[in-house]
N, C-alpha and C positions, 0 to 999 in steps of 0.2 A: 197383461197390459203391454208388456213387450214384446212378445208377441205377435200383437197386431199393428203394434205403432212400428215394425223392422218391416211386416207383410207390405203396410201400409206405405212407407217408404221404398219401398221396391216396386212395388207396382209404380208410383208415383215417377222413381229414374225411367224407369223403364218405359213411359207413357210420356213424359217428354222427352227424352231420346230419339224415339218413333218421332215425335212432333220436329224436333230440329231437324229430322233428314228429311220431312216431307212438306216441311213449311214451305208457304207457297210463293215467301219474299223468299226463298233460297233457290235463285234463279242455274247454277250451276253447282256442279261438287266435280272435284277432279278427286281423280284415283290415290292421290297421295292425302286427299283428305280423308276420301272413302277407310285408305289405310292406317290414318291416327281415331279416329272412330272405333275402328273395329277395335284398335286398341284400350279406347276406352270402355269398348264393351268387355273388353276382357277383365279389367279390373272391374268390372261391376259382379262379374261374374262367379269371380274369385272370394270378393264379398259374403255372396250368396250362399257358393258353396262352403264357406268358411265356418259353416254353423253356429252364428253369432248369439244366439238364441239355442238353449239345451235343448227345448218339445218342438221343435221344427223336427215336420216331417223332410225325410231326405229330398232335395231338388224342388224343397214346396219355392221356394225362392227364386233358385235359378229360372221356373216356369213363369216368373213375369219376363224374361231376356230372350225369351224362345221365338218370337216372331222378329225381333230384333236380328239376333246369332241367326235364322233362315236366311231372312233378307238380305244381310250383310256378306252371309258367305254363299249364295248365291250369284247376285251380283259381283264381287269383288274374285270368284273360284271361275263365272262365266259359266257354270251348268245350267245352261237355257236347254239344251238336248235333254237333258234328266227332268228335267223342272216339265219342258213340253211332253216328255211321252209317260212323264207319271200322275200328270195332273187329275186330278178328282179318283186317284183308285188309294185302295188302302193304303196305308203305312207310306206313304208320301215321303218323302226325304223334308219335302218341303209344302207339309201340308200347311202352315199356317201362313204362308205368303198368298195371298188376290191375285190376281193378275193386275187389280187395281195399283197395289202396293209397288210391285215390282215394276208395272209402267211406271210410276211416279218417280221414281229413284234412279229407274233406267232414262229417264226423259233428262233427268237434270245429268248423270253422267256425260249422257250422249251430246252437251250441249260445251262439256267440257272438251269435247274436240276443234269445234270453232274457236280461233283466236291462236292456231297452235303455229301457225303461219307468222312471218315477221320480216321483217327486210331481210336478213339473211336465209333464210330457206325460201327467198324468191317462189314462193307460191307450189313448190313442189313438195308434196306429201309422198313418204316413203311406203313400198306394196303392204307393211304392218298396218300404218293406220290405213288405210283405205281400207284392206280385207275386213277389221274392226269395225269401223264405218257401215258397212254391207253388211253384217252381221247381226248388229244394233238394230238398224232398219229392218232385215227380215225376224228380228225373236219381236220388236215392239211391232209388228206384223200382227203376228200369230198370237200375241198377249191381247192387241185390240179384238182380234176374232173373240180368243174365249170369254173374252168382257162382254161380248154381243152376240155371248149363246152358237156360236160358229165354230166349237173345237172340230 
């Protein structure tokens, strides 16, 4: 019974986790949320692995955090070049991220660069965020292609 109520429970963190990053009132996420997140995924993780439960197969646990820990360290690492040229072949680094998933998360990051502007940086954005800017737009490019069958 414990067992399946620890399985039970981790699937459970790990399904709204996913829901808080992609809820659809979470109109932005900046980077330094992105970065306490990942943190939190870390202690779920550590949980998991923790083998709370003696007859847990090894990692049966950690495998609810597995589309989480892709997405996070995807987005938050910025391997769109890995993610684009390994997408649908074997052994994926990041086979359980969508393209759906990864625009969703990349949408609301990307939203976090609006606003970054204020009276004192008089409307001038430094060559970093701009090149990031440019960057964001051509991966959420090529993410809308493979969602419409266009890789």
């Amino acid at each position: 019974m414990a067992l399946e109520a620890c399985r039970k429970a981790c699937e459970h963190v790990a399904k709204e986790l996913l829901h808080i990053l992609l809820n659809p009132d979470v109109k932005v996420i900046s980077s330094g949320a992105l970065q306490q997140f990942e943190l939190d995924l870390c202690q779920c993780e550590t949980f998991a692995n923790s083998a709370p439960i003696p007859d847990l197969r090894e990692e049966e646990l950690t495998s609810f955090f597995y589309t989480l820990r892709q997405l996070l360290d995807l987005v938050i690492n910025k391997e769109w070049a890995t993610y684009l040229a390994d997408y649908g072949k074997d052994g994926n680094k990041y086979a359980k991220v969508t393209p759906k998933l990864a625009i969703a998360l990349l949408e609301k990051t990307k939203e976090s660069y609006k606003g970054k502007n204020n009276l004192f940086t008089f409307n001038f954005k430094n060559q970093k965020e701009k090149d990031e800017k440019k960057l964001t737009e051509a991966v959420l490019k090529e993410l809308r292609g493979l969602t419409n069958g266009h890789a």
